[in-house]
C-alpha positions as CSV (number, residue, x, y, z in Angstrom):
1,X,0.0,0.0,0.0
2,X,2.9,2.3,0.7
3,X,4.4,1.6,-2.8
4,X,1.2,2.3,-4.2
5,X,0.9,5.8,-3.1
6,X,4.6,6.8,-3.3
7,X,3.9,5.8,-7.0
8,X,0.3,7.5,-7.0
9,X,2.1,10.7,-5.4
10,X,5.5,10.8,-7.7
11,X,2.6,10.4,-11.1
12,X,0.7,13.1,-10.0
13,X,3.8,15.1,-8.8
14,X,5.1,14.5,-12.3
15,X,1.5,15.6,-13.9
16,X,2.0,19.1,-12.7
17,X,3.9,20.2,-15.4
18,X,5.2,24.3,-15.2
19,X,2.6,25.2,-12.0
20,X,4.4,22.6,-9.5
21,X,7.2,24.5,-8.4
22,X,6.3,28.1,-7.7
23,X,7.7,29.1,-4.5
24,X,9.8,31.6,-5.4
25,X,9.6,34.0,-8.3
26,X,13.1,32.9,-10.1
27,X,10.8,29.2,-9.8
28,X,8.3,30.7,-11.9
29,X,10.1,32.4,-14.4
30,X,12.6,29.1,-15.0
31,X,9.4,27.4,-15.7
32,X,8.3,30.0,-18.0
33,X,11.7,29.8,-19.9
34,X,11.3,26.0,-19.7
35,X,8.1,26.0,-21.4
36,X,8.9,28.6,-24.0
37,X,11.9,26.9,-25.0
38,X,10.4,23.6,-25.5
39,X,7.6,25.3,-27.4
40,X,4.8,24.4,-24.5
41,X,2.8,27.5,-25.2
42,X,0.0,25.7,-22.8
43,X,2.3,25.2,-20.3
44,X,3.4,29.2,-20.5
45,X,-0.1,30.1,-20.5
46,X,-0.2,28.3,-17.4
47,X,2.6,30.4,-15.3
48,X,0.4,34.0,-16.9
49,X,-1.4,35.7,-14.2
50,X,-5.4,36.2,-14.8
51,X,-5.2,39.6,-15.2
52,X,-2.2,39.7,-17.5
53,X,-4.2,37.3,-19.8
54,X,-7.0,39.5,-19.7
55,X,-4.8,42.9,-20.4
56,X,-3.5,40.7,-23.6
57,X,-7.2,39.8,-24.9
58,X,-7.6,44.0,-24.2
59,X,-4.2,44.9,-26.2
60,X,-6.0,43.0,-29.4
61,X,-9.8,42.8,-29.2
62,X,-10.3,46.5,-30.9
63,X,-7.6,45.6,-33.3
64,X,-9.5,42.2,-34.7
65,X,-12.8,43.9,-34.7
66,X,-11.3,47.1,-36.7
67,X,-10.0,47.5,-40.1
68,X,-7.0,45.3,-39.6
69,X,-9.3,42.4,-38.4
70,X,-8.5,39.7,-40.8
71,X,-4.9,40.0,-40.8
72,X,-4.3,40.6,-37.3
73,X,-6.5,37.9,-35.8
74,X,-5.5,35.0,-38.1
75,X,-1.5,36.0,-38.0
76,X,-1.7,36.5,-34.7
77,X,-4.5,34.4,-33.0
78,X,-5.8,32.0,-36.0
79,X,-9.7,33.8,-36.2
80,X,-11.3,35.0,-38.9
81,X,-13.5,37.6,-36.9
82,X,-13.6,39.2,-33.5
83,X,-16.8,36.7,-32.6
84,X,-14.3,34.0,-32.7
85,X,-11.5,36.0,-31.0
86,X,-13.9,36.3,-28.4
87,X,-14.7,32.5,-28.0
88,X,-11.0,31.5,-27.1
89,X,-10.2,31.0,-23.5
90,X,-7.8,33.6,-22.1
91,X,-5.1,30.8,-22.0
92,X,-6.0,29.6,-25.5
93,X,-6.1,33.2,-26.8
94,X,-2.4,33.2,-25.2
95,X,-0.8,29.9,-26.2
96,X,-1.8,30.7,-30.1
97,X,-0.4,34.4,-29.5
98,X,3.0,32.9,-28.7
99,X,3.0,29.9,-31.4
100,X,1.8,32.1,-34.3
101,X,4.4,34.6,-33.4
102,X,7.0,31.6,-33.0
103,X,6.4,30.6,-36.1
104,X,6.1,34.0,-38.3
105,X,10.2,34.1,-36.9
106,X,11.9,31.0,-37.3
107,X,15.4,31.8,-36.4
108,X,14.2,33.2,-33.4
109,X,12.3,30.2,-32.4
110,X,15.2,28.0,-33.4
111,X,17.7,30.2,-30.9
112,X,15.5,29.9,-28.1
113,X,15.1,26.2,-28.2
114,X,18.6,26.0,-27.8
115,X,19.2,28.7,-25.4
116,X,20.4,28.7,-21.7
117,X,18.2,30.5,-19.8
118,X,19.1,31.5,-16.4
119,X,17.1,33.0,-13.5
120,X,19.4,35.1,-11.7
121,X,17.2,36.5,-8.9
122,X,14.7,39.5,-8.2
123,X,13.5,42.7,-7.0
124,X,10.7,43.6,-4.9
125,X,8.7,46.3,-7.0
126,X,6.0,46.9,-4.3
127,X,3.8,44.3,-2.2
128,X,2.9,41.4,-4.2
129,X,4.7,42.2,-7.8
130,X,8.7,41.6,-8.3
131,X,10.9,42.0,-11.2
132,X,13.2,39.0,-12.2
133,X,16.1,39.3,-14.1
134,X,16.6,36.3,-16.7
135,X,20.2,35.8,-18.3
136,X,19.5,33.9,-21.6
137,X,22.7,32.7,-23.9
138,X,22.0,31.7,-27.3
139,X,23.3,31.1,-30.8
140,X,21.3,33.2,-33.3
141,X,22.5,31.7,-36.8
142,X,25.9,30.9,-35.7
143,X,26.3,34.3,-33.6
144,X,26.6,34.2,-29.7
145,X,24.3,36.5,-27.9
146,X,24.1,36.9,-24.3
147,X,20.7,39.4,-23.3
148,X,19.2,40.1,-19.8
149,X,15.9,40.4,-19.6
150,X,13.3,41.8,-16.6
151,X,10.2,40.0,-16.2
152,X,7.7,41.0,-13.9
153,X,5.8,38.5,-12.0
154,X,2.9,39.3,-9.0
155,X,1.4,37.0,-6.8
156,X,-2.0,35.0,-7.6
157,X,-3.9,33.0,-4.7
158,X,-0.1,32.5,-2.9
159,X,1.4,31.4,-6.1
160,X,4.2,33.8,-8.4
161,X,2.7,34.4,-11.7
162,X,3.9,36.0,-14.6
163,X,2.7,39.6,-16.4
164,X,2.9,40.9,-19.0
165,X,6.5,42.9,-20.1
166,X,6.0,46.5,-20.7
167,X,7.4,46.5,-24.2
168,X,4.4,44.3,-25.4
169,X,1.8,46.4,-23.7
170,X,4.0,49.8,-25.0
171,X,3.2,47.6,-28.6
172,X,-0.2,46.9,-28.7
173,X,-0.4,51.0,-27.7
174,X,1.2,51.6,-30.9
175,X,-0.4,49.0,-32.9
176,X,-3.7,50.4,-31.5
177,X,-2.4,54.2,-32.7
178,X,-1.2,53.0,-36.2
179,X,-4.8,51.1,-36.9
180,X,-6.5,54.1,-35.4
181,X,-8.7,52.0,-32.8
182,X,-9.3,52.9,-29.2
């Protein structure tokens, strides 16, 4: 009986995929990067915070219900109109966002795969939100590149989640500007 649920406990341990391990914020951004890197757009969805999912799906909405609808929603999120924008799930919505844009740069998606990506710690940026600073090493076609990045993560229900990085936000603004929606 033992056995049985050491077995039981290590399957469902396993099973738990980028979520398990989330106690510190450089936890949750590793799993981030793990996920990214081996293309598991679900399992980065997974590590978004709610409301950063939700301030995605509001980056986009007016631009695939405006003029640009067609093109931005299927390049970006595989719909045809902002009805079906609408009907993806928040993490669905997400996970497409990042293999679409994957796949529209291939070089880039080939770097990443095999890129080092190292959490190298964090700064508290108020009560429940720090900033982790991500040291990734990469060969893009047969150059070496070494960036640091800032992600900023807040806490969800106890658990570190990530946000959304300004310079997205800062593009959807300007996308939103260029198309001439709200």
């Amino acid at each position: 009986m033992r056995r049985s649920l050491s077995i039981f406990a290590l399957l469902f341990a396993a099973s738990q995929g980028p979520l398990a391990a989330q106690s510190t914020p450089e936890a949750v951004a590793q799993a981030y990067a793990n996920a990214i890197k081996a293309s598991d757009w679900a399992g980065a969805a997974r590590v978004m915070h709610p409301d950063a999912l939700k301030q995605l799906r509001g980056i986009f909405a007016p631009l695939v219900s405006g003029p640009a609808a067609a093109e931005v929603g299927g390049g970006l999120f595989g719909v045809a109109t902002a009805a079906e924008f609408a009907s993806l799930s928040d993490t669905v919505m997400f996970a497409t966002f990042l293999r679409n844009m994957m796949a529209q740069a291939p070089a880039v998606a080939t770097a990443i795969a095999g890129a080092t990506i190292t959490s190298i710690g964090h700064v508290n940026g108020g009560a429940d939100t720090v900033f982790v600073v991500n040291r990734t090493e990469m060969s893009m076609e047969g150059v070496g590149v070494t960036q640091f990045e800032v992600l900023p993560f807040a806490l969800y229900h106890g658990e570190w989640r990530a946000l959304l990085k300004a310079d997205l936000t800062n593009m959807g603004a300007m996308l939103r500007r260029a198309t001439g929606t709200p």
